[in-house]
C-alpha positions as CSV (number, residue, x, y, z in Angstrom):
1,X,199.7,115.7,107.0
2,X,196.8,114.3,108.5
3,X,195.6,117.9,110.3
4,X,196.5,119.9,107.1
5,X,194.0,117.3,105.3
6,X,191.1,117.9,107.9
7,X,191.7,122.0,107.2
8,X,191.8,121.9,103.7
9,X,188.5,120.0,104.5
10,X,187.3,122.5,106.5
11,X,188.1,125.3,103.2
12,X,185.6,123.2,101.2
13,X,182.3,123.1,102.4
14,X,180.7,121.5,99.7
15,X,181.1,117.2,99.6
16,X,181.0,115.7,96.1
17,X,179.7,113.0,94.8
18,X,180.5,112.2,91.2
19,X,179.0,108.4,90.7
20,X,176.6,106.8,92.4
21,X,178.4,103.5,92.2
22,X,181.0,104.7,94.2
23,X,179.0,105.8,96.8
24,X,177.4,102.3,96.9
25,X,180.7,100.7,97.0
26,X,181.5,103.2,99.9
27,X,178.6,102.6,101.8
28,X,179.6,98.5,101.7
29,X,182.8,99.5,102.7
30,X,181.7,101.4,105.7
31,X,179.5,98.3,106.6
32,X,182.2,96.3,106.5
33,X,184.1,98.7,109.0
34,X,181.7,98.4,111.7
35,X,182.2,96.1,114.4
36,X,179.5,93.9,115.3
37,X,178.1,95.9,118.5
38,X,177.9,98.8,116.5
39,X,176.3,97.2,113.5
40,X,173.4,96.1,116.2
41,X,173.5,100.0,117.4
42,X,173.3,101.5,113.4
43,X,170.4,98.6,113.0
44,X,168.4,99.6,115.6
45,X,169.2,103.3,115.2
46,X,168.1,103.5,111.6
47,X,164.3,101.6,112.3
48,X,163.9,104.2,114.9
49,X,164.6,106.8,112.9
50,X,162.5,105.5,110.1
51,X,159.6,105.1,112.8
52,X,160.5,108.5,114.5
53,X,157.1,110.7,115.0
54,X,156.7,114.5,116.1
55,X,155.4,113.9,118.6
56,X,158.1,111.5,120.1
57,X,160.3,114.7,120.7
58,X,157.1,116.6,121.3
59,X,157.7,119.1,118.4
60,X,158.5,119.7,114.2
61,X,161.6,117.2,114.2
62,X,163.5,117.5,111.2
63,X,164.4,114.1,109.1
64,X,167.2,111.8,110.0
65,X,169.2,109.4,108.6
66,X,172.4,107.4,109.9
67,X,175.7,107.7,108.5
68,X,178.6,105.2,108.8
69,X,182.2,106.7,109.0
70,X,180.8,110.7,108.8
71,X,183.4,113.0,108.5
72,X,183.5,116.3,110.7
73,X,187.1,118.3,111.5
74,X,188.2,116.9,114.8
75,X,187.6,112.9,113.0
76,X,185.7,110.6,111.7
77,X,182.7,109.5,113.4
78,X,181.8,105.9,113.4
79,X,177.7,106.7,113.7
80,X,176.3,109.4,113.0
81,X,173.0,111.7,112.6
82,X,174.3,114.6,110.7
83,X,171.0,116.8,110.7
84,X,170.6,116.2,114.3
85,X,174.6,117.2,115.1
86,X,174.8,113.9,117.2
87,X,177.9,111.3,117.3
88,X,177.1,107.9,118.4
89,X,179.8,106.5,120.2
90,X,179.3,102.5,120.5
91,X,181.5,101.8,123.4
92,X,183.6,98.5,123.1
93,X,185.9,96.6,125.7
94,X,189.0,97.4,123.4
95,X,188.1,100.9,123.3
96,X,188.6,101.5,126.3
97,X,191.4,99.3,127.6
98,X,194.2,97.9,125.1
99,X,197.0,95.2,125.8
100,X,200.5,96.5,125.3
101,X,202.1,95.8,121.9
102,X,205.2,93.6,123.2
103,X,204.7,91.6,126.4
104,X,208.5,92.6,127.2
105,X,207.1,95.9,127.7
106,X,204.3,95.1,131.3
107,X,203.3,92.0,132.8
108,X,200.9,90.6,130.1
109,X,197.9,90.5,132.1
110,X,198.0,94.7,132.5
111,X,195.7,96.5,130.5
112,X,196.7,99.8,129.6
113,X,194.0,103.2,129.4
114,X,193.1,103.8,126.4
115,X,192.5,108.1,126.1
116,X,191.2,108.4,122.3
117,X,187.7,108.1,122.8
118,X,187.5,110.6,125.4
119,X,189.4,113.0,123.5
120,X,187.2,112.1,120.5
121,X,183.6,113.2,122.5
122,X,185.6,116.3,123.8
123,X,186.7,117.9,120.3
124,X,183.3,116.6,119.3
125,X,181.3,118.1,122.1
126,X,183.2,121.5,121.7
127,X,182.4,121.3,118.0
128,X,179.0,121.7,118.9
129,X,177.8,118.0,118.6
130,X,175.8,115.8,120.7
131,X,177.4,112.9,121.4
132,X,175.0,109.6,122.6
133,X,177.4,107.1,124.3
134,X,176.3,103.6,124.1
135,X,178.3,101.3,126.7
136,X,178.5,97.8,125.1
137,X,177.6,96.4,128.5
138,X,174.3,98.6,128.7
139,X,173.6,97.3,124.9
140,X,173.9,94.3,125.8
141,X,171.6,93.4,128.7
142,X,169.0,95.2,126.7
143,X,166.8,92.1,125.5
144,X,165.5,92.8,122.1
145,X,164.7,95.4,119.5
146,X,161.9,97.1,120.7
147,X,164.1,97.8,124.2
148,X,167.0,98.8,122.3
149,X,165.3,101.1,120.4
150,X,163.7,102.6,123.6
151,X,167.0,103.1,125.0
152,X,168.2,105.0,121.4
153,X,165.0,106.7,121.7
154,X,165.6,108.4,125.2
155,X,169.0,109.6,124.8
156,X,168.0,111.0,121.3
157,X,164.6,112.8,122.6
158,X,167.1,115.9,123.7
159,X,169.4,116.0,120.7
160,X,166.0,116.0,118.5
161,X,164.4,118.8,120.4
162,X,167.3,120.9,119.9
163,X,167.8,120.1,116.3
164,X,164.2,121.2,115.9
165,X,164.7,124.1,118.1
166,X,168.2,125.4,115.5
167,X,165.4,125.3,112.5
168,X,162.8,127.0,114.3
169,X,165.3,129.7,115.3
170,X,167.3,129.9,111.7
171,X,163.4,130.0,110.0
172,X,162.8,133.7,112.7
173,X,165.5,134.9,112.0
174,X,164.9,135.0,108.4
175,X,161.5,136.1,108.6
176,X,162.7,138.7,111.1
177,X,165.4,139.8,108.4
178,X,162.8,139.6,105.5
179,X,159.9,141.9,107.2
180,X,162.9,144.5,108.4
181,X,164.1,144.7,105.2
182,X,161.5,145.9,102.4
């Protein structure tokens, strides 16, 4: 059910929005989802992006914004910068390595692997997204604002440049396509 959802979701292209009330009530909603290393990440993310210059990607960069819980075909994605194509992927202890359900099943000290978010930057990366991984433990020793934003700001510097790079190529292409054609 869940993969016939995501391709009828592919079918539509076009996301509505019929009240802006809801959308409100869905933004606190997706707030509310976010764990608390990932709240600091979406902070953090959206000043820089609200501070973000041209020349801090050394080129036209187009606008960004964050979005919480964006949805794309292989899942949803926690964090993300739609007009850039980049997935932020706040990595937490438990995302990595889970207890078993019942401690009948392994000693309870084992901690088993957990795959998902690998497979999620995989189907991501192959869908053409850039995905900025952000280790909770890296996060963490990173004092204050301004340092965290530093660290946002190198990883994105790439992603930015190639955004900028997909309008610059779409906008010749058109041009090309209206001078050809009289």
């Amino acid at each position: 059910p869940a993969a016939v959802h995501r391709f009828e979701t592919l079918l539509q292209s076009k996301r509505v929005v019929t009240c802006e009330d809801v959308k409100s009530t869905q933004e606190k909603a997706n707030w509310e989802s976010l764990r608390s290393y990932e709240r600091s990440v979406y902070s953090a993310l959206d000043r820089l992006l609200r501070e973000w210059s041209p020349a801090t990607a050394g080129r036209e960069v187009l606008p960004a914004t964050v979005e919480v819980l964006y949805p794309t075909p292989a899942c949803n994605v926690r964090l993300a910068i739609p007009s850039w194509r980049v997935a932020v992927q706040v990595g937490c202890r438990e995302d990595l390595f889970g207890r078993p359900r019942q401690a009948s099943d392994l000693a309870v000290d084992h901690l088993l692997w957990q795959p998902l978010p690998a497979l999620r930057i995989r189907l991501l990366t192959r869908l053409g997204w850039h995905v900025l991984e952000v280790p909770f433990f890296e996060w963490r020793r990173l004092a204050d604002g301004p340092e965290q934003r530093q660290f946002l700001r190198s990883q994105l510097r790439g992603p930015a440049a190639a955004a900028a790079e997909a309008v610059a190529k779409r906008r010749r292409r058109r041009q090309n396509s209206v001078s050809t054609h009289p």
